[in-house]
VOBA-1610 file (N, C-alpha, C; in pm, whole numbers, padded with zeros to 5 digits, always signed):
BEGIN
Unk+08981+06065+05031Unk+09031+06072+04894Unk+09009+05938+04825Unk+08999+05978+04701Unk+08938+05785+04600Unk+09033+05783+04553Unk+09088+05645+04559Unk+09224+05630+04528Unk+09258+05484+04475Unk+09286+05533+04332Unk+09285+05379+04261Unk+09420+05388+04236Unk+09475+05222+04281Unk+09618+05180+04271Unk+09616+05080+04163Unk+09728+05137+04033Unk+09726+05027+03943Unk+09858+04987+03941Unk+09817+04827+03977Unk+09948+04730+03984Unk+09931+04698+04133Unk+09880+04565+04202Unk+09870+04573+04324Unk+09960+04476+04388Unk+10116+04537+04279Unk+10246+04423+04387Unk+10261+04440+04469Unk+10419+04468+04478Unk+10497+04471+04586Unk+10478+04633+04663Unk+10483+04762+04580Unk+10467+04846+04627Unk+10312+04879+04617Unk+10245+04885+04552Unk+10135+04924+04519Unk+10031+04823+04643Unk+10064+04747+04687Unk+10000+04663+04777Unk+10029+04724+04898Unk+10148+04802+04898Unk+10216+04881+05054Unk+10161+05005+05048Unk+10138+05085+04936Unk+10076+05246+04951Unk+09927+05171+05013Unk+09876+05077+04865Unk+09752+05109+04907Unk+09625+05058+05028Unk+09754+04956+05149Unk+09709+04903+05228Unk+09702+04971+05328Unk+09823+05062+05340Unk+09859+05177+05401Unk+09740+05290+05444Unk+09711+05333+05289Unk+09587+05449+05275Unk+09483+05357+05340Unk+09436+05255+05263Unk+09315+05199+05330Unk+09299+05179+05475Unk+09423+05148+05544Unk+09385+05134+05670Unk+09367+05295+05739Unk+09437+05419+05671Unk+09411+05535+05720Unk+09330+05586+05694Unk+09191+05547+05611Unk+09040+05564+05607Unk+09050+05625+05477Unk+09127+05604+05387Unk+09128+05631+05200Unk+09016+05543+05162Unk+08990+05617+05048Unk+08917+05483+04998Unk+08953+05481+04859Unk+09012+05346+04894Unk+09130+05253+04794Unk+09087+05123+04729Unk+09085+05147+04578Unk+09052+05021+04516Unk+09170+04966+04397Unk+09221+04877+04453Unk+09327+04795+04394Unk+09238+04746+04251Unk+09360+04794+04118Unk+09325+04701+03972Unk+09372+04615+04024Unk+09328+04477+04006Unk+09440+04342+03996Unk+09370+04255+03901Unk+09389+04122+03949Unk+09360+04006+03835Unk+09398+03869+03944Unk+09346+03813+03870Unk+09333+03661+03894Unk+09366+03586+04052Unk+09453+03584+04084Unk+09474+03524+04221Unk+09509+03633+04308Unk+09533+03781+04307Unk+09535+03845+04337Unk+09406+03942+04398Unk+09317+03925+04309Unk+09192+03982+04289Unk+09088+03920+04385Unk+09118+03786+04368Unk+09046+03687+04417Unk+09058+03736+04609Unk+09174+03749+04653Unk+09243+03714+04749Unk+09233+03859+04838Unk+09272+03973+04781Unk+09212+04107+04849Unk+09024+04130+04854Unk+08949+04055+04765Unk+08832+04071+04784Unk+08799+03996+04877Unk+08860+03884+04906Unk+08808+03799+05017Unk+08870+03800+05130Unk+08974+03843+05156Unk+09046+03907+05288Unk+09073+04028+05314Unk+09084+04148+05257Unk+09119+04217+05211Unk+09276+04274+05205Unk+09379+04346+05215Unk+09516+04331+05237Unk+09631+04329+05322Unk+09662+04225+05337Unk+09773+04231+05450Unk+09924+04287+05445Unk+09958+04314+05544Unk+10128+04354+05508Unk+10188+04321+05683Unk+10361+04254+05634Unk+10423+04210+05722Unk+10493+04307+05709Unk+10538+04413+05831Unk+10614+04516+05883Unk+10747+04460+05901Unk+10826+04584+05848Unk+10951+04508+05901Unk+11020+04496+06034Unk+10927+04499+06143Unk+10937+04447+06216Unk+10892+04288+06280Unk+10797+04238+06197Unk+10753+04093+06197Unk+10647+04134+06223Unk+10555+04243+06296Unk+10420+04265+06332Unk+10310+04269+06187Unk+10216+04298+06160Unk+10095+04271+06111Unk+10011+04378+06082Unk+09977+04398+05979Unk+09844+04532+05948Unk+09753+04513+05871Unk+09610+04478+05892Unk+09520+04419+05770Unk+09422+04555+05739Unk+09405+04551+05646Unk+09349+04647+05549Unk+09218+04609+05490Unk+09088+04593+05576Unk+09004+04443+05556Unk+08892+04512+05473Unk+08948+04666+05480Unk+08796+04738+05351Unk+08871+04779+05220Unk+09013+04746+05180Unk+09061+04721+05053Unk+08960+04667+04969Unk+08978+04674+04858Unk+08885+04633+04736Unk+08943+04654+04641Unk+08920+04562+04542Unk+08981+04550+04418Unk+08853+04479+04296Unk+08942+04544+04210Unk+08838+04517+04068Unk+08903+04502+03961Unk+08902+04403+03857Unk+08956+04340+03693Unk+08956+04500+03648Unk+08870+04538+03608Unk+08789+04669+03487Unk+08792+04764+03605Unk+08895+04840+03529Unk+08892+04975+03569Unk+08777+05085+03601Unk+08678+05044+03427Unk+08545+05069+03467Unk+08460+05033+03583Unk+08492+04957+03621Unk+08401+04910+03760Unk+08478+05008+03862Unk+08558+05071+03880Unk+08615+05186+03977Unk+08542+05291+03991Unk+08533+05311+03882Unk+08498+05477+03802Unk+08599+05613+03842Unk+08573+05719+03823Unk+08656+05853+03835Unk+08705+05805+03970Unk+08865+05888+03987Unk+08965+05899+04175Unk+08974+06000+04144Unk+09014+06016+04273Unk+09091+06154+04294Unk+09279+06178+04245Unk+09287+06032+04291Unk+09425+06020+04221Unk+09429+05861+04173Unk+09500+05848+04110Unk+09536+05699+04033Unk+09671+05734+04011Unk+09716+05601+04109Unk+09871+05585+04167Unk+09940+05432+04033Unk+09997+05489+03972Unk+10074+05356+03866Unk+10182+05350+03919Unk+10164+05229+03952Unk+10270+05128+04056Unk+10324+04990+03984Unk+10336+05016+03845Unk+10354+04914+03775Unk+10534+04948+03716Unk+10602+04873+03622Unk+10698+04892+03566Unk+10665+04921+03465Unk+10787+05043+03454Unk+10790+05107+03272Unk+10718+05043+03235Unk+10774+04927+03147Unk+10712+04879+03052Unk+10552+04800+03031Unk+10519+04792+03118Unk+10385+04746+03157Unk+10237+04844+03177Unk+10312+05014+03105Unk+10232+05114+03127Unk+10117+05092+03038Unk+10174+05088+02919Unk+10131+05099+02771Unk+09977+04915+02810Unk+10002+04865+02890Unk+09949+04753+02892Unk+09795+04786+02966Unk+09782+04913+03002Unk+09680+04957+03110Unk+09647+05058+03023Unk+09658+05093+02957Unk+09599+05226+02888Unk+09501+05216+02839Unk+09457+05126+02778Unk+09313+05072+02700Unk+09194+05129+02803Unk+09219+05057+02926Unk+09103+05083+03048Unk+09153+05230+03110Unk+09246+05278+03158Unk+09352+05366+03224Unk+09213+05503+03237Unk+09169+05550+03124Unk+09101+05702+03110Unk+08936+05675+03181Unk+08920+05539+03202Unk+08823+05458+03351Unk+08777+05572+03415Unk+08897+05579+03488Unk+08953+05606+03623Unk+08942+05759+03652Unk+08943+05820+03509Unk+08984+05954+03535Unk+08862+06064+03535Unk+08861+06125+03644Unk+08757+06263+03635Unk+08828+06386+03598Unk+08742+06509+03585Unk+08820+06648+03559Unk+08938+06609+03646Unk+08969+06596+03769Unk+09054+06694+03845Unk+09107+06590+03887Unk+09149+06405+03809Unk+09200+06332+03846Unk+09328+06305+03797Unk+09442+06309+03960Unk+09589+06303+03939Unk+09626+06176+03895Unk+09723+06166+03815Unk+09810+06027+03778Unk+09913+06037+03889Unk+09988+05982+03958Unk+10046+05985+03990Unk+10171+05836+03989Unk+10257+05862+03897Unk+10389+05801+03828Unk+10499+05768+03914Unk+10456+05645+03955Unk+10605+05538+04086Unk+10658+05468+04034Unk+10724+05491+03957Unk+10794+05374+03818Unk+10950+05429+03794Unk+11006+05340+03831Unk+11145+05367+03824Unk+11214+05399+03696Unk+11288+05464+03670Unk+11379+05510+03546Unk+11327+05652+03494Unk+11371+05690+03426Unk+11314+05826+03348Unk+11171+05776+03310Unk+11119+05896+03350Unk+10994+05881+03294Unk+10932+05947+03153Unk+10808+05916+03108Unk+10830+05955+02990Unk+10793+06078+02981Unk+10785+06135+03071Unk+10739+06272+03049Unk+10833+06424+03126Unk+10959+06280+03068Unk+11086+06427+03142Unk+11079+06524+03099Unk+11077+06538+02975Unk+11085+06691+02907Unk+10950+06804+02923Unk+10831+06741+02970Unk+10735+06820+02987Unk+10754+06896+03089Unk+10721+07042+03041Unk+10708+07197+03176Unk+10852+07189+03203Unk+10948+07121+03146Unk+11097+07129+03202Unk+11178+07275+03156Unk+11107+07326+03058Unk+11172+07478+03031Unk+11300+07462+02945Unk+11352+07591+02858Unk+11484+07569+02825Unk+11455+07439+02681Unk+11584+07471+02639Unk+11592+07439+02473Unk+11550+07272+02484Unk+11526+07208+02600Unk+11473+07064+02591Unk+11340+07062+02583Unk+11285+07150+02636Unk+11114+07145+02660Unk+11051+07095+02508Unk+10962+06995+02595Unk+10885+06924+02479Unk+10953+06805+02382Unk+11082+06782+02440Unk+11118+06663+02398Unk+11089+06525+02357Unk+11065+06452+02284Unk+11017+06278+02281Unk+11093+06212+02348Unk+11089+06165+02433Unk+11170+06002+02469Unk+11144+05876+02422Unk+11230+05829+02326Unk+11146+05674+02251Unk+11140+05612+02369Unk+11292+05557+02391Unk+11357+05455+02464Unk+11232+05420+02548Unk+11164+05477+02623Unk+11048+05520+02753Unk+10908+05503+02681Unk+10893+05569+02566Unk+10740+05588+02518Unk+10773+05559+02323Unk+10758+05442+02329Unk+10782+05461+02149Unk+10618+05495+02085Unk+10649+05587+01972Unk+10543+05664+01916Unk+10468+05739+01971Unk+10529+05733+02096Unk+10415+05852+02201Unk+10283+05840+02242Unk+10287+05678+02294Unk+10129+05625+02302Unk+10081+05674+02459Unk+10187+05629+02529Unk+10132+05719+02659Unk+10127+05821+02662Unk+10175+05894+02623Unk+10158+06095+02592Unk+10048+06104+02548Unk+09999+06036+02473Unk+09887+06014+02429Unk+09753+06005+02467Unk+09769+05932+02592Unk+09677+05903+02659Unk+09667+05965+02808Unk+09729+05998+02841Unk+09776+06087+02966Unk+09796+06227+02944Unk+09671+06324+02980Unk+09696+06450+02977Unk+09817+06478+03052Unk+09926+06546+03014Unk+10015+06632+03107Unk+10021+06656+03225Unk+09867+06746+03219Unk+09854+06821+03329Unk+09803+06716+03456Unk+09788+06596+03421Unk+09703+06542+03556Unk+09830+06492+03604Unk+09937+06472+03543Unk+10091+06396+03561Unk+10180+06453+03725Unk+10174+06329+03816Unk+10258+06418+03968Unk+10394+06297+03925Unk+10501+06360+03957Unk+10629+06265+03913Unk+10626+06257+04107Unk+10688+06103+04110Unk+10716+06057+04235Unk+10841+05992+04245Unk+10929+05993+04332Unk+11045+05880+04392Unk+11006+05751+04469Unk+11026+05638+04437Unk+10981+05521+04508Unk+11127+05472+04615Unk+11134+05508+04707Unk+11260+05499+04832Unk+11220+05292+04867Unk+11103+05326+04907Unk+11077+05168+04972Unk+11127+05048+04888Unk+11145+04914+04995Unk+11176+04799+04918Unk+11080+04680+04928Unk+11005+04627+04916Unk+10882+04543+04959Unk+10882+04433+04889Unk+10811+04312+04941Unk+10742+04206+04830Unk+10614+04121+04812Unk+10573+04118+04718Unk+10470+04009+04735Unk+10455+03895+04748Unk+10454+03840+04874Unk+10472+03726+04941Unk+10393+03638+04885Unk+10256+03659+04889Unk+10142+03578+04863Unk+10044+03684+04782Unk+09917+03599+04717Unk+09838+03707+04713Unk+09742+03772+04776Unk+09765+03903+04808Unk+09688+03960+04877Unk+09784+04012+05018Unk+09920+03951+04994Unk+10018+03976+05105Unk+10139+04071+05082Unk+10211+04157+05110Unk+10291+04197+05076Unk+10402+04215+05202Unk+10551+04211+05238Unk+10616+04202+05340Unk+10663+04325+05310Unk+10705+04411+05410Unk+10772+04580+05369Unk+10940+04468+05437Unk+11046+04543+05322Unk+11143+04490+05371Unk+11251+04603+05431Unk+11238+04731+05383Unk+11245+04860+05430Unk+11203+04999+05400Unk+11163+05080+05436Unk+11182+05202+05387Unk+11020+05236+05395Unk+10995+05387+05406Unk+10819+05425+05398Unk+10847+05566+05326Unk+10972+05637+05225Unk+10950+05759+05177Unk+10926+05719+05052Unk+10803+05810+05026Unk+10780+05861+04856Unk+10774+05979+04851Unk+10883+06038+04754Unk+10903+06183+04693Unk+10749+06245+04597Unk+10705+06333+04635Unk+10658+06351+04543Unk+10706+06509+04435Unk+10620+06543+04354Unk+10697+06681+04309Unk+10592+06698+04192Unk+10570+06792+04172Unk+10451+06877+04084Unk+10579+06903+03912Unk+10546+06888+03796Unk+10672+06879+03693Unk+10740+07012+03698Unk+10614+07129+03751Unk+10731+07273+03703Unk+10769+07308+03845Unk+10782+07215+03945Unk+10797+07232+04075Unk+10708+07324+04175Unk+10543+07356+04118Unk+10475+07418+04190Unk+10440+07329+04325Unk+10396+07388+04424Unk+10383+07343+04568Unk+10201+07364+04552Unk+10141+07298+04486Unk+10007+07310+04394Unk+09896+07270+04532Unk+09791+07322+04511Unk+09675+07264+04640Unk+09665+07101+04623Unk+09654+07036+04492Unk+09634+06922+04504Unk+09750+06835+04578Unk+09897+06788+04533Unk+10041+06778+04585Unk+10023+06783+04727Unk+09965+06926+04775Unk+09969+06924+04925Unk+09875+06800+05008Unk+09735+06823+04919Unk+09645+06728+04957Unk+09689+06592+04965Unk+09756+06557+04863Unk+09824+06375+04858Unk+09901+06393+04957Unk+10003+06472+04973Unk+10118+06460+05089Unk+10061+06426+05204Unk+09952+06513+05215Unk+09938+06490+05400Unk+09815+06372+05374Unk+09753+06280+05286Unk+09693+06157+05301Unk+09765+06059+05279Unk+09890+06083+05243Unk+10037+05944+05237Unk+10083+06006+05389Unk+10076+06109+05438Unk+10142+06161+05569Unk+10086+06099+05666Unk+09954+06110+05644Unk+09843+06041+05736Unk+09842+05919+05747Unk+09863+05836+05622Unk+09901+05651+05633Unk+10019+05667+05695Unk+10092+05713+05751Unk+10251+05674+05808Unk+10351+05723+05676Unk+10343+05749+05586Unk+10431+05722+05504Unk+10525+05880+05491Unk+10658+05868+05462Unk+10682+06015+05413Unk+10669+06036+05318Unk+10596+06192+05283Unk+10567+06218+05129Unk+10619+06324+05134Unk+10747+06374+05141Unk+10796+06527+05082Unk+10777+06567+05011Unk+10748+06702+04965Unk+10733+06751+04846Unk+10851+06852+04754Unk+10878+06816+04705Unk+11003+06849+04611Unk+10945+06950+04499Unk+11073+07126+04531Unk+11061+07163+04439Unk+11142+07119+04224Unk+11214+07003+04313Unk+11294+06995+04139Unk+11300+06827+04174Unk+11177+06764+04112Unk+11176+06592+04138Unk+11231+06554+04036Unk+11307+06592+03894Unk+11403+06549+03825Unk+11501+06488+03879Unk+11560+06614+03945Unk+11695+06596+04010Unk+11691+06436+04184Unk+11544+06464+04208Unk+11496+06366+04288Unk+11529+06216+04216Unk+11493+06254+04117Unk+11479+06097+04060Unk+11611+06047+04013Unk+11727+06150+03943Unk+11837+06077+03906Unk+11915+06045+04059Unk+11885+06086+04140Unk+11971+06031+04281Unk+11966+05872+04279Unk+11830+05842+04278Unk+11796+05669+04261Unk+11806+05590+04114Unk+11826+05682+04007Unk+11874+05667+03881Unk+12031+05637+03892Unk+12088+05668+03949Unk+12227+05720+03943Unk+12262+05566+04003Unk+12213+05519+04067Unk+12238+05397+04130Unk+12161+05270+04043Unk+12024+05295+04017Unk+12004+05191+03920Unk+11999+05152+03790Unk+12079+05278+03714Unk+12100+05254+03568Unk+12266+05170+03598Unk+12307+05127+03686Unk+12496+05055+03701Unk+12448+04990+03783Unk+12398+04923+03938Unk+12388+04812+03994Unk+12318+04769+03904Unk+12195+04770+03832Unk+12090+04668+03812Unk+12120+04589+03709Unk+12146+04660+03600Unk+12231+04596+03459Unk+12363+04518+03518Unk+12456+04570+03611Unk+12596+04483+03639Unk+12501+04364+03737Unk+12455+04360+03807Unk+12425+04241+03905Unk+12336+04136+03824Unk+12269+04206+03712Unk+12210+04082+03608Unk+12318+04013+03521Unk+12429+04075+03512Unk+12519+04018+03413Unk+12566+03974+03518Unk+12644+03925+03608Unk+12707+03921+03735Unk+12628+03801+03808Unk+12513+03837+03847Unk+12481+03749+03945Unk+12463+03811+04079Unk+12550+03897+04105Unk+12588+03928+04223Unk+12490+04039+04299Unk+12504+04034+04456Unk+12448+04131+04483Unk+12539+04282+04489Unk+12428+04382+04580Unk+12492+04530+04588Unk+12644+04514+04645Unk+12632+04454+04774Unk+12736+04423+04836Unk+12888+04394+04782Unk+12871+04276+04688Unk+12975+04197+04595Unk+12992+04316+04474Unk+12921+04364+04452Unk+12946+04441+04344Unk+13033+04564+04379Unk+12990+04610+04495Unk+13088+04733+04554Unk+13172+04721+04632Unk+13243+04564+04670Unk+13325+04538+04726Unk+13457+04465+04596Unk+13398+04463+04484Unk+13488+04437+04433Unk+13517+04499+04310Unk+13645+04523+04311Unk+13759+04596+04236Unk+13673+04665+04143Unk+13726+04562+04015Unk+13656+04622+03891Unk+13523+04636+03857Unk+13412+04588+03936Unk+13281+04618+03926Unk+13264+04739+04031Unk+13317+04767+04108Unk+13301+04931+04170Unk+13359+05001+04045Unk+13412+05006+03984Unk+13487+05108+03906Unk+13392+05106+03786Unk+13356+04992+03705Unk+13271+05009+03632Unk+13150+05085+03634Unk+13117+05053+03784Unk+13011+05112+03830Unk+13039+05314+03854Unk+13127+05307+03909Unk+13161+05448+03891Unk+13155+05549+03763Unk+13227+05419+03646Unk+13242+05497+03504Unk+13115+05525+03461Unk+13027+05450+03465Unk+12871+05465+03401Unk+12796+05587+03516Unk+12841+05578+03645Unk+12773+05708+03716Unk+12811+05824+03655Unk+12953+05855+03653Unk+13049+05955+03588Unk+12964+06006+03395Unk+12930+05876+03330Unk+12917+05959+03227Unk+12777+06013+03309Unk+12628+05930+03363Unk+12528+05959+03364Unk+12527+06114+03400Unk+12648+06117+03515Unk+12616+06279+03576Unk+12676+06392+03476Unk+12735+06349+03421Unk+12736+06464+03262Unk+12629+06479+03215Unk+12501+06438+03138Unk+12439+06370+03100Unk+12331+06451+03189Unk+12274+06440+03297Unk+12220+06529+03403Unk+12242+06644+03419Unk+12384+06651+03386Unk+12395+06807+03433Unk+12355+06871+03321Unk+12355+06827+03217Unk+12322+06919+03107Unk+12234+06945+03093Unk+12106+06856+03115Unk+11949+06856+03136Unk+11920+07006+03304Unk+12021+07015+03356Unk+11991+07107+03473Unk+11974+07043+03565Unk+11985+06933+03593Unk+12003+06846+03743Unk+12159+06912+03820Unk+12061+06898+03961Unk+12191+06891+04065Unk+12200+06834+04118Unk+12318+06739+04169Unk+12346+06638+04248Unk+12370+06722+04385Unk+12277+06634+04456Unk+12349+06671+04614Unk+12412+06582+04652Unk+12491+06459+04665Unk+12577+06373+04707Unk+12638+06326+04618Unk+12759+06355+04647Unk+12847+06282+04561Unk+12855+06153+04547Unk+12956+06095+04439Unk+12951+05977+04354Unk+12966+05865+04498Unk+13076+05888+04550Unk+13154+05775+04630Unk+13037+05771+04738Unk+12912+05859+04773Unk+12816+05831+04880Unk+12702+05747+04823Unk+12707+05788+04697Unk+12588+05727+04647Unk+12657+05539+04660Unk+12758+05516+04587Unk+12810+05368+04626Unk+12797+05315+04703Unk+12841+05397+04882Unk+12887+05410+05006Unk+12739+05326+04992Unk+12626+05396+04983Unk+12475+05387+05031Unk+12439+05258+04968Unk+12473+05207+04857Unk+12443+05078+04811Unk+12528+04984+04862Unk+12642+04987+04898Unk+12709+04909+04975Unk+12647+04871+05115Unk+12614+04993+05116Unk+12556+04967+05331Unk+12408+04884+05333Unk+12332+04840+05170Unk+12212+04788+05207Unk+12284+04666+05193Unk+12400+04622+05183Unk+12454+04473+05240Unk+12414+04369+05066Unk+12396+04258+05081Unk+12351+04142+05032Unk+12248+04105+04954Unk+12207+04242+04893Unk+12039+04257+04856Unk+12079+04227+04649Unk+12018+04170+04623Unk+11973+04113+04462Unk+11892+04241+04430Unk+11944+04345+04337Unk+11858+04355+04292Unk+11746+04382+04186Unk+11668+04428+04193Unk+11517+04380+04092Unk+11547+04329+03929Unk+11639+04366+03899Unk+11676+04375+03761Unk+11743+04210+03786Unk+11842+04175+03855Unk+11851+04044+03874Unk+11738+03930+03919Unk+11701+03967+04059Unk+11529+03923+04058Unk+11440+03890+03925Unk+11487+03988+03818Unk+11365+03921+03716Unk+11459+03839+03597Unk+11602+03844+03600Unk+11677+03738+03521Unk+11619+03584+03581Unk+11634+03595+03722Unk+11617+03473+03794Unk+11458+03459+03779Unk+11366+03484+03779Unk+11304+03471+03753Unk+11185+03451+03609Unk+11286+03501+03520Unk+11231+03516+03397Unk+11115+03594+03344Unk+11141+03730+03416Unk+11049+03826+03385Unk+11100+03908+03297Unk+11008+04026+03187Unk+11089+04130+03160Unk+11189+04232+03216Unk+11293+04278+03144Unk+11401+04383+03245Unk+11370+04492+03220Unk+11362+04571+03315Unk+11344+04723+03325Unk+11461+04804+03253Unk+11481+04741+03136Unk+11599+04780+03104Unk+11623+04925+03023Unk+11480+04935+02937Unk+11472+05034+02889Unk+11494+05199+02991Unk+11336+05167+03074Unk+11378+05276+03152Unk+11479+05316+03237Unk+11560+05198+03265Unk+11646+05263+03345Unk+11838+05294+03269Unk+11854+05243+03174Unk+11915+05235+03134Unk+11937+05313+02987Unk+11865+05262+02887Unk+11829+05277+02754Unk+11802+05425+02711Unk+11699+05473+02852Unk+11677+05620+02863Unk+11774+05708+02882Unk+11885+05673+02945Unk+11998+05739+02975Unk+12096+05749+02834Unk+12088+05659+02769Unk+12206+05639+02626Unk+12105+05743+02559Unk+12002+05749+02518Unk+11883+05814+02454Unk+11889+05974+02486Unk+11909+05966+02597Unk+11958+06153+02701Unk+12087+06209+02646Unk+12205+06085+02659Unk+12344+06102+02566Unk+12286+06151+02455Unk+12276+06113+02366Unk+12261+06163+02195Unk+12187+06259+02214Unk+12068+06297+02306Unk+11987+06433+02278Unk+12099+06577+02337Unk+12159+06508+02398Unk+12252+06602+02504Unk+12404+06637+02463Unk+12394+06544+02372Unk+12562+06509+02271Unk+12685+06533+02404Unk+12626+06434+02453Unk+12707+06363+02598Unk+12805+06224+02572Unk+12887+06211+02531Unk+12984+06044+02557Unk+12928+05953+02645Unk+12872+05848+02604Unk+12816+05740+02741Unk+12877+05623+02674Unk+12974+05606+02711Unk+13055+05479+02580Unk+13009+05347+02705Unk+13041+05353+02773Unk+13043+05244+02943Unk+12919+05215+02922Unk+12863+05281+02959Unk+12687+05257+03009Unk+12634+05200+02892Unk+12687+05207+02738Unk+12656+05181+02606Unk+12655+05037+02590Unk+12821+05029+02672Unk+12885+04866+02648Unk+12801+04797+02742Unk+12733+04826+02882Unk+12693+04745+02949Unk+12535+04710+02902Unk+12505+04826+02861Unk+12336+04828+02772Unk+12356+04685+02672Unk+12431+04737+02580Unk+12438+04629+02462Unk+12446+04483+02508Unk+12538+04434+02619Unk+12508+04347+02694Unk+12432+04275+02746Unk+12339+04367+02859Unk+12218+04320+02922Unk+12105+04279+02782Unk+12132+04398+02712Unk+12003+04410+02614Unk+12006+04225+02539Unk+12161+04208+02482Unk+12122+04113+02439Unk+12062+03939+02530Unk+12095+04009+02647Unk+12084+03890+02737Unk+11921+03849+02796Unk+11843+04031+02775Unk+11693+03991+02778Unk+11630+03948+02667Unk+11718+03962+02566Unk+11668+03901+02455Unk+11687+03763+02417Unk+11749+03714+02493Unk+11798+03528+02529Unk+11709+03504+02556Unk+11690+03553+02720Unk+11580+03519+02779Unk+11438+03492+02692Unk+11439+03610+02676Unk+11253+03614+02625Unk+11246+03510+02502Unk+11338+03524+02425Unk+11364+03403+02291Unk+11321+03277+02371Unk+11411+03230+02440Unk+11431+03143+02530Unk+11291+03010+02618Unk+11203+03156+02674Unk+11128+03162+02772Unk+11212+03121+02850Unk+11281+03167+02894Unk+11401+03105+03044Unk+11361+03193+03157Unk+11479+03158+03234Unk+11485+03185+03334Unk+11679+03168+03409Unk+11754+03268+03488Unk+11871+03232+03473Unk+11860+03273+03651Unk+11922+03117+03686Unk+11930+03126+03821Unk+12100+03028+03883Unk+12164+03120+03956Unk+12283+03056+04004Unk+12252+02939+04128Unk+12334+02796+04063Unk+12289+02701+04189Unk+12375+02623+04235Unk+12420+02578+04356Unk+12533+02502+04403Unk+12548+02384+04310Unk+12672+02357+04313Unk+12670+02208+04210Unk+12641+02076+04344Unk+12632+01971+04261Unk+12592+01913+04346Unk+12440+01853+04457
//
């Protein structure tokens, strides 16, 4: 299978080192020290066990055009960084070539094939003016769950820090010939690829958790741990789950685990920062829209109450807007 990975971080460096070593043939978009560094070594990854896996017929290319048509093209980038690939993006694509969408938060193409008085909905918050709809036929669209946690160490390096499932799911939940085909060539790299008849409901499970840790631990500081061990930031965190799953249910999601497991489960990954704090401290953009913004945006289409999740939005929002004003960066440091 030809298989172009755009965005060759933290995850996108783990699918596509993965495939390549299971005889895919995988060509990483990247850029500059990245680019440099898989062409001349090709890609490494540190297991989380400390062992080693090089990927030495990886390849990567600036211009998409230099790829030409896949079979699938995996976007492994953040929300907001979609709209930044689109120019080159239709490269890549032949008749019968899948997109396949690993990007955390609502995606922008919830309402498509979703059926019922939502079908065909806009999402700004996700897609303003509808430029990616735009550019992305529908039909080539596979919605995915990203489970794993990884990083890019170096370039051309990536460390897995846990986890190997990606959800996948077809939008009207068909069990389609192509779906099957990706499953068992992510099956074949090691990875789990289930296939899900309702990947909506897939996706608010890991929604449900990162529209309230990610926004509270950027305002906070704190990790999963501190956050669900203490008082009033568990509860906060609860209130914003509580409206989201109104909010879901109305769209036709079903929760299979309840509220206090989903916590339970962020509590038990211990001490972990995450990503949304990761890029305060670092001074990157926040994923704030999709994971958050999309949800207040679902309220008003859904004429759902999200007053919590509103107050903590308005918050973060103004705080990436420090930042970026700023060019900062906000990092907690011992005195002394």
């Amino acid at each position: 299978m030809k298989i172009a990975v755009v965005g060759a971080g933290a995850i996108g460096g783990y699918l596509g080192a993965k495939l390549a070593i299971a005889g895919e043939d995988v060509t990483f978009i990247a850029r500059n020290r990245n680019l440099e560094a898989i062409n001349a070594r090709g890609f490494r990854l540190i297991l989380e066990d400390g062992s080693e896996q090089h990927a030495p017929t990886a390849k990567a290319v600036q211009h998409m055009a230099d790829a030409g048509p896949q079979d699938a093209v995996l976007l492994t980038l953040k929300a907001h960084q979609v709209r930044d690939v689109l120019p080159g993006l239709r490269e890549l694509f032949g008749p019968q070539t899948m997109v396949v969408t690993m990007i955390n938060g609502i995606p922008w193409w919830y309402f498509h094939k979703l059926g019922g008085e939502y079908e065909g909905r806009h999402l700004d918050s996700v897609d303003p003016g509808g430029v990616i709809d735009a550019h992305i036929e529908r039909e080539r669209i596979i919605g995915s769950v990203v489970y794993p946690a990884s990083e890019l160490v170096e370039p051309g390096v990536v460390k897995v820090i846990e986890g190997n499932r990606f959800t996948l799911g077809e939008l009207d939940g068909e069990r389609s010939e192509r779906i099957e085909a990706l499953s068992q060539a992510m099956m074949r790299a090691g990875f789990k690829a289930p296939v899900s008849r309702d990947i909506r409901s897939e996706l608010w499970i890991k929604l449900w958790g990162n529209l309230s840790f990610n926004p509270i631990s950027a305002l906070t500081h704190a990790t999963l741990e501190q956050i669900c061990r203490f008082g009033p930031t568990r509860s906060l965190a609860a209130a914003m789950m509580r409206e989201a799953q109104a909010v879901a249910e109305k769209l036709g999601v079903r929760f299979k685990i309840s509220l206090e497991q989903r916590i339970a489960g962020a509590e038990a990954v211990g001490a972990h920062k995450t990503s949304m704090l990761q890029d305060v401290e670092h001074g990157r953009a926040l994923e704030l829209e999709a994971l958050v913004g999309s949800v207040v945006e679902l309220g008003r289409i859904t004429a759902t109450p999200t007053p919590t999740i509103e107050a903590v939005y308005a918050a973060t929002s103004l705080l990436a807007q420090t930042l970026a004003a700023q060019k900062g960066r906000l990092e907690l440091q011992p005195l002394g």
